[in-house]
C-alpha distance (Angstrom), angle and dihedral (degrees) to the residues before:
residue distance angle dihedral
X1 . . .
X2 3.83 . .
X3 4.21 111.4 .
X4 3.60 83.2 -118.6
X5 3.74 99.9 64.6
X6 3.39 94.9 39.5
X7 3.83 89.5 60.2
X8 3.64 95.8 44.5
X9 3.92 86.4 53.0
X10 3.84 86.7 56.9
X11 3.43 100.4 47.9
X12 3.83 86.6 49.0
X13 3.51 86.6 53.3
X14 3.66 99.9 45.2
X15 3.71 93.2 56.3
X16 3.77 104.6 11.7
X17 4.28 91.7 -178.9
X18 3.86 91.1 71.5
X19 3.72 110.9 106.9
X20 3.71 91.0 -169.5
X21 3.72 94.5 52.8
X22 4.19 88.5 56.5
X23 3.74 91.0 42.1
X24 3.94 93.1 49.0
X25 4.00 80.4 48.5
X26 4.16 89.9 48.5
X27 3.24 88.6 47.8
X28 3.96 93.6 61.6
X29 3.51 90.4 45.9
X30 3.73 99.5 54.4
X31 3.88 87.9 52.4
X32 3.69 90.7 53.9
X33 3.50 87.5 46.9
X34 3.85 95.1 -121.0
X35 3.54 95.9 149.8
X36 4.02 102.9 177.3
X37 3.81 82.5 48.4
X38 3.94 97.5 50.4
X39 3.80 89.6 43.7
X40 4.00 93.8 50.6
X41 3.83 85.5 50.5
X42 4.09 92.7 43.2
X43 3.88 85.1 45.9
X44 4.02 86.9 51.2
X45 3.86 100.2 43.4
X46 3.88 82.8 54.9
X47 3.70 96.9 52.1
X48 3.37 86.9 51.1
X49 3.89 94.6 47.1
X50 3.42 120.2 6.4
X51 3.75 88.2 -166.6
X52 3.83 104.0 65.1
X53 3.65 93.4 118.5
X54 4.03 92.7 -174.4
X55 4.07 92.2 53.6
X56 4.03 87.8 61.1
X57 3.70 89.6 52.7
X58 3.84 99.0 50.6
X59 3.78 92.6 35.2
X60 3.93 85.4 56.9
X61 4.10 84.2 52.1
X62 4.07 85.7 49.8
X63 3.48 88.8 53.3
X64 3.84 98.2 45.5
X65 3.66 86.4 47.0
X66 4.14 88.9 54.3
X67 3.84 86.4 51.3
X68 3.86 92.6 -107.2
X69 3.70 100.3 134.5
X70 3.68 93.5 162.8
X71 3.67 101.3 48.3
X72 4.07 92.6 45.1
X73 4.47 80.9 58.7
X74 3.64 95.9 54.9
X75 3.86 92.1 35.5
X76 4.31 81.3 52.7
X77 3.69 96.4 53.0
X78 3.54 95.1 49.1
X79 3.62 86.1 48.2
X80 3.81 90.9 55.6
X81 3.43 100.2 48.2
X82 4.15 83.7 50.0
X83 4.08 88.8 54.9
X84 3.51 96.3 41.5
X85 4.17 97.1 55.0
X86 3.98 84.2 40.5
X87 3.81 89.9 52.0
X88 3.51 92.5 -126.3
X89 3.79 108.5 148.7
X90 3.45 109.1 179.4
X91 3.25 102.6 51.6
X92 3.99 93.6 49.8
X93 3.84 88.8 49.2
X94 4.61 85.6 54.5
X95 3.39 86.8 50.7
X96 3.65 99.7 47.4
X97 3.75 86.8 53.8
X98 3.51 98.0 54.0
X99 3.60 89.4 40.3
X100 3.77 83.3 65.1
X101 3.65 97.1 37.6
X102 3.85 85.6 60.9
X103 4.03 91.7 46.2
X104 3.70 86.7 54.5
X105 3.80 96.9 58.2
């Protein structure tokens, strides 16, 4: 295990309420390609706050990466309708185009 993710798994333990800790952690995992990992974290960064816009997107990628085409949709419209009451533009309009991207295949 890389030192990297073994300190993000501290810090996730040492304060396990902070949704940037988990996503920092999801993060890792999605560039290892750990997909079950980086969706577990996704899944926790959104328990903790339902309106991290950006952890929908890259939890979608997770779950496109695990093969899960279906879940990474659903888990992209909630994430839409999360940007859109936070105002947060950009990351609505990514996830609309890999919403489509996903509808194409």
């Amino acid at each position: 295990m890389s030192d990297r993710l073994e300190r993000l798994r501290k810090l996730t333990e040492i304060d396990p309420d902070d949704p940037l800790t988990h996503y920092g952690l999801a993060l890792e995992y999605l560039k290892l390609e750990r997909w079950d990992d980086a969706i577990a974290s996704f899944a926790r960064t959104l328990e903790i706050d339902p309106n991290y816009s950006a952890a929908y997107y890259h939890k979608a990628r997770a779950e496109i990466g695990a093969a899960r085409p279906d879940e990474a949709a659903a888990t992209l419209r909630r994430g839409i309708e999360a940007a859109r009451a936070a105002g947060d533009m950009k990351t609505e309009q990514e996830m609309r185009e890999l919403l489509e991207t996903i509808a194409a295949s």
